[in-house]
C-alpha positions as CSV (number, residue, x, y, z in Angstrom):
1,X,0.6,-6.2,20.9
2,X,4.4,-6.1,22.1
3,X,5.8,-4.0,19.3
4,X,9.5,-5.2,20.6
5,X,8.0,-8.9,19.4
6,X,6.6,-7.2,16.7
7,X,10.2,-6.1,15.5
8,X,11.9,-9.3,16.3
9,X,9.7,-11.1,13.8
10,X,10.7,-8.7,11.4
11,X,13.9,-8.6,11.9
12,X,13.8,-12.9,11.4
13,X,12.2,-12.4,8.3
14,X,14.2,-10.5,6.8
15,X,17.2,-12.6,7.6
16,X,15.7,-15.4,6.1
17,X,14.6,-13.6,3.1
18,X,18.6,-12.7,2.8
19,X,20.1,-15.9,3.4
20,X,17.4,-17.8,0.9
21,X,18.5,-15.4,-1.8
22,X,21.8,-16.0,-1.5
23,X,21.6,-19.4,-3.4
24,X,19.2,-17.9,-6.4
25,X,20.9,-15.9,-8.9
26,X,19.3,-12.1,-8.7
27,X,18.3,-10.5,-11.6
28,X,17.1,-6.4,-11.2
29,X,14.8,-4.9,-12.8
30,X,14.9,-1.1,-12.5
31,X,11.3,0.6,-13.8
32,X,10.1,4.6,-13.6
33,X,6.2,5.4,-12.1
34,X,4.2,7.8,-11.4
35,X,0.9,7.5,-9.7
36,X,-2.4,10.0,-9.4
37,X,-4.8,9.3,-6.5
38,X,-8.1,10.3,-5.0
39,X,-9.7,9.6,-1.5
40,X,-12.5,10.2,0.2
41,X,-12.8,9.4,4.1
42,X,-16.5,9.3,5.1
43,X,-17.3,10.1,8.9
44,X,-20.6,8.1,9.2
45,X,-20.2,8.8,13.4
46,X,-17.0,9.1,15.7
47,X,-16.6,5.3,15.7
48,X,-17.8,4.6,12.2
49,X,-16.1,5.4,8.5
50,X,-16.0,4.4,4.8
51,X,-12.7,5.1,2.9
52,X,-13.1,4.7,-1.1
53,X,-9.8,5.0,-3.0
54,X,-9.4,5.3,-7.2
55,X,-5.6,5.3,-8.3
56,X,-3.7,5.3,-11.3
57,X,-0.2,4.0,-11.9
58,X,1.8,4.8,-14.9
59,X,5.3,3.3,-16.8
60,X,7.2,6.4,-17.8
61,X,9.7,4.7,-19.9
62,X,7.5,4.1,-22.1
63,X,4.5,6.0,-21.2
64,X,1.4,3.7,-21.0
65,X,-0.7,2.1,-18.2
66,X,0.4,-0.1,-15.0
67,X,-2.3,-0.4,-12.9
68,X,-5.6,1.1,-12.4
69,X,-7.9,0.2,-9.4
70,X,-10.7,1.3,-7.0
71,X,-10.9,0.3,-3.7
72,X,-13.0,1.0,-0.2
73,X,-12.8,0.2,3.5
74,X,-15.0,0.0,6.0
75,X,-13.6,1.4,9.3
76,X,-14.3,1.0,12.8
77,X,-12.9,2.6,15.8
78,X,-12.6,-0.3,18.8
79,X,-10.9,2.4,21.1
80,X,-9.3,6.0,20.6
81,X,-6.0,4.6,19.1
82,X,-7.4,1.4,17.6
83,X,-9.4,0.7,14.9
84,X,-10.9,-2.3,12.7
85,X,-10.7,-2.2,8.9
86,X,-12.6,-4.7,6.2
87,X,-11.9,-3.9,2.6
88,X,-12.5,-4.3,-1.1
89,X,-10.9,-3.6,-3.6
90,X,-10.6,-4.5,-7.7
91,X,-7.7,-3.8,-9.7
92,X,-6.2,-4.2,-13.6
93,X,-2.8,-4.9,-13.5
94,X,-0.1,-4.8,-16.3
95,X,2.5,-7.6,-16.9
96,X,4.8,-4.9,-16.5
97,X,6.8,-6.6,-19.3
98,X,7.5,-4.7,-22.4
99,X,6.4,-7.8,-24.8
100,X,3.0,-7.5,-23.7
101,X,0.6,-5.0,-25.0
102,X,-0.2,-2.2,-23.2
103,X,-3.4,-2.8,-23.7
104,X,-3.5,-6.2,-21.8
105,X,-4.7,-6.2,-18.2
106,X,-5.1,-8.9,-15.2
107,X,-8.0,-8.3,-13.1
108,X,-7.6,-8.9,-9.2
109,X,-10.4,-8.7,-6.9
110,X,-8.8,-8.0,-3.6
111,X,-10.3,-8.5,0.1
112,X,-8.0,-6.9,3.1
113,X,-8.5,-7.1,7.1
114,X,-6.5,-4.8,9.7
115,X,-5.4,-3.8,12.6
116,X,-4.3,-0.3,13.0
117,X,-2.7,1.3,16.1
118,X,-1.6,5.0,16.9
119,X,0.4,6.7,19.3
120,X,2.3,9.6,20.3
121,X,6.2,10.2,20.6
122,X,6.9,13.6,21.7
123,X,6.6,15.7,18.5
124,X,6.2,12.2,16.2
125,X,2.9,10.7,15.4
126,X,3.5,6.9,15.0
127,X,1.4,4.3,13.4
128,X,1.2,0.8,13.1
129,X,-0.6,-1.7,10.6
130,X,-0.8,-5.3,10.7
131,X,-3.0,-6.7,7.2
132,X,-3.9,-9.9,6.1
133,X,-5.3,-9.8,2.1
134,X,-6.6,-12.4,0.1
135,X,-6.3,-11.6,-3.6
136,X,-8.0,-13.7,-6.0
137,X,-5.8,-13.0,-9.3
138,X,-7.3,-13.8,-12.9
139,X,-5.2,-16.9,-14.5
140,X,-3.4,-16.4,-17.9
141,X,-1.7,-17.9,-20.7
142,X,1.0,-15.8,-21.8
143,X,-0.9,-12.6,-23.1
144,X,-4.3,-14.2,-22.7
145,X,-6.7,-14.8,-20.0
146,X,-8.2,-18.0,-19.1
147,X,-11.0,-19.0,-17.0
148,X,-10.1,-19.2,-13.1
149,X,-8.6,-17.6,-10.8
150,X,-5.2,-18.3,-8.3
151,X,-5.5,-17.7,-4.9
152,X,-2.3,-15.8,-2.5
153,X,-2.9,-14.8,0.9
154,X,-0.8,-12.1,2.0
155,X,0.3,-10.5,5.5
156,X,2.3,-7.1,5.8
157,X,3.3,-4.8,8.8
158,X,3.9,-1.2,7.9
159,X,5.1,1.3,10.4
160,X,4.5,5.1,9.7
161,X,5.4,8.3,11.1
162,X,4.2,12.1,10.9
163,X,5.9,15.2,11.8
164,X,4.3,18.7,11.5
165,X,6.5,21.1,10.5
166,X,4.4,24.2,9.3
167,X,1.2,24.7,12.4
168,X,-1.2,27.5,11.1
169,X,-4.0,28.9,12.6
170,X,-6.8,26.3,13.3
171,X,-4.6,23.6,11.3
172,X,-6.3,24.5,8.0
173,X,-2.6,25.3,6.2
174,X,-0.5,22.6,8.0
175,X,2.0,20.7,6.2
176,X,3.0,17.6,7.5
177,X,6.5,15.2,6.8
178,X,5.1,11.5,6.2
179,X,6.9,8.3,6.0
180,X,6.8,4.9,6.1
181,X,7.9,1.7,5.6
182,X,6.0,-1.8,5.0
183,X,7.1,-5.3,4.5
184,X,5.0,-7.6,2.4
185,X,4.9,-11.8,3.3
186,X,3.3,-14.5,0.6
187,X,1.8,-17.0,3.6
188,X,-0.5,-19.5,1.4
189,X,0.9,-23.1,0.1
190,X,2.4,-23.2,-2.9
191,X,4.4,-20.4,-2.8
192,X,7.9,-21.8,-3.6
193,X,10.3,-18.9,-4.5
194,X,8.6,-15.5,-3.4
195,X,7.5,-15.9,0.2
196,X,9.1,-11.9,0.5
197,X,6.8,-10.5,-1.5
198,X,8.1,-6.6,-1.5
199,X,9.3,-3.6,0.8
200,X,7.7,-0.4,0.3
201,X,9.2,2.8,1.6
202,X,7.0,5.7,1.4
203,X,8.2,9.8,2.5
204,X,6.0,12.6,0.9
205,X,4.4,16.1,2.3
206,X,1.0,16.2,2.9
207,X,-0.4,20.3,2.4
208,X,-3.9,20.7,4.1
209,X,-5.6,23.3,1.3
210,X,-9.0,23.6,3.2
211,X,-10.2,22.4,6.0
212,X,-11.2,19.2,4.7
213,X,-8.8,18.7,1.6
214,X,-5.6,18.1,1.5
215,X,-2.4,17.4,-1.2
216,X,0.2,15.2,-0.9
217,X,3.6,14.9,-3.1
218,X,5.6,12.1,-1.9
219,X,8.3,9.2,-3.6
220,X,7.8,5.6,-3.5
221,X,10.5,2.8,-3.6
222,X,8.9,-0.5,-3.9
223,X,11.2,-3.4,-4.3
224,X,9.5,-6.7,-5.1
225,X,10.9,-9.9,-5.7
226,X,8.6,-11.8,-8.9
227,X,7.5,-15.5,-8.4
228,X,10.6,-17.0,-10.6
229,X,12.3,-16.1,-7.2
230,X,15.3,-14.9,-10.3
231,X,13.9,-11.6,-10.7
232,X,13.0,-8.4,-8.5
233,X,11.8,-5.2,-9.5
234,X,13.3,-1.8,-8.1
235,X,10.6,0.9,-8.8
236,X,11.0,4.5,-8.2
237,X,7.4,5.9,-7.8
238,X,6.5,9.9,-7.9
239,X,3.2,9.7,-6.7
240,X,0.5,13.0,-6.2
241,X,-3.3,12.2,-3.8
242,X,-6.1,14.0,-3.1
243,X,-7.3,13.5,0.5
244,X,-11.0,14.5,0.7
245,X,-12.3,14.3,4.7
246,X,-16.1,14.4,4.4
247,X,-17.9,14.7,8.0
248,X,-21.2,13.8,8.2
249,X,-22.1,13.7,11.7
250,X,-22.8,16.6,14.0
251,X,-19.6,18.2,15.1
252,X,-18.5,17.5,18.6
């Protein structure tokens, strides 16, 4: 894909997200995270891989719950820079508002299809994702769930980078600079007042500890504009993974 096209849609999109909410009045909604992840990336053969993904996301002001979920993706490499990706995933989200319990959670279930392409830029490792999801979300009344679900289908385009700045021996102590930057589109009918779904902005360091395991510290800023098209949430996220590489295929 022409990634100059690629831009230009962007770019379109996000001058139509800024001149439609011009004539709604903006409310902002400022909210403190932090998240704790595992990961596991399955090497099944060169081509082949299975990613499985558990996260937590908490509020910090209070302390309680925002999101749990689990999640996995089967992987496929169509050529050495390109790769398929089919996914499932199930989450429990919170309102996020401070009337509702914190005990009260809306189930998702959560099916994703990508394209992801790599390439290299001098010392810069750049990647690019294009995702459609379909996310089935449980219906409620007010702090109750009833039966049914509502249906959004979701497309996104995420660009990342990755710099090493520490090379050791055999890259088992690397650290690594990671950022990124996705935009989030609500594409189904019906959607009347959040077509921009959200930007996220990602930068962390990524430590490899072993061979196989690595750490990552990194900050989030997700900005997400709610379906009363009134309202957008500004969260600052300090978020801490576990990457787990696990090879199980004969070494090349």
């Amino acid at each position: 894909m022409n990634h100059r096209i690629a831009f230009k849609i962007l770019l379109l999109m996000l001058f139509a997200f800024s001149s439609f909410g011009q004539t709604l009045k903006k409310n902002f909604i400022k909210q403190s995270l932090s998240t704790a992840a595992y990961s596991a990336n399955f090497e099944f053969s060169p081509k082949w891989s299975l990613s499985a993904e558990i996260q937590e996301r908490i509020f910090l002001e209070p302390v309680r719950q925002s999101q749990i979920f689990l999640k996995s993706q089967v992987n496929f490499s169509l050529l050495k820079d390109l790769s398929l990706g089919n996914g499932f995933a199930y989450y429990l989200n919170s309102p996020g508002d401070q009337e509702f319990a914190s005990s009260f959670k809306v189930p998702e279930i959560r099916l994703n299809h990508e394209l992801a392409y790599r390439h290299q830029l001098k010392h810069l490792n750049i990647g690019h994702r294009y995702r459609m999801e379909e996310r089935f979300i449980r219906k409620r009344l007010d702090d109750s769930l009833i039966h049914g679900y509502r249906f959004i289908e979701r497309l996104s385009y995420m660009v990342s980078l990755e710099c090493n700045l520490i090379r050791s021996k055999n890259k088992v102590h690397d650290l690594n600079l990671k950022v990124s930057d996705g935009i989030y589109i609500n594409s189904n009918g019906g959607i009347i007042y959040n077509t921009f779904d959200q930007n996220r902005f990602y930068a962390g360091l990524n430590y490899q500890l072993i061979r196989n395991l690595s750490v990552e510290l990194g900050y989030i800023n997700l900005f997400q504009q709610r379906s009363s098209g009134e309202e957008y949430l500004n969260r600052n996220i300090a978020s801490l993974a576990i990457n787990h590489r696990i090879k199980m295929h004969a070494r090349n």
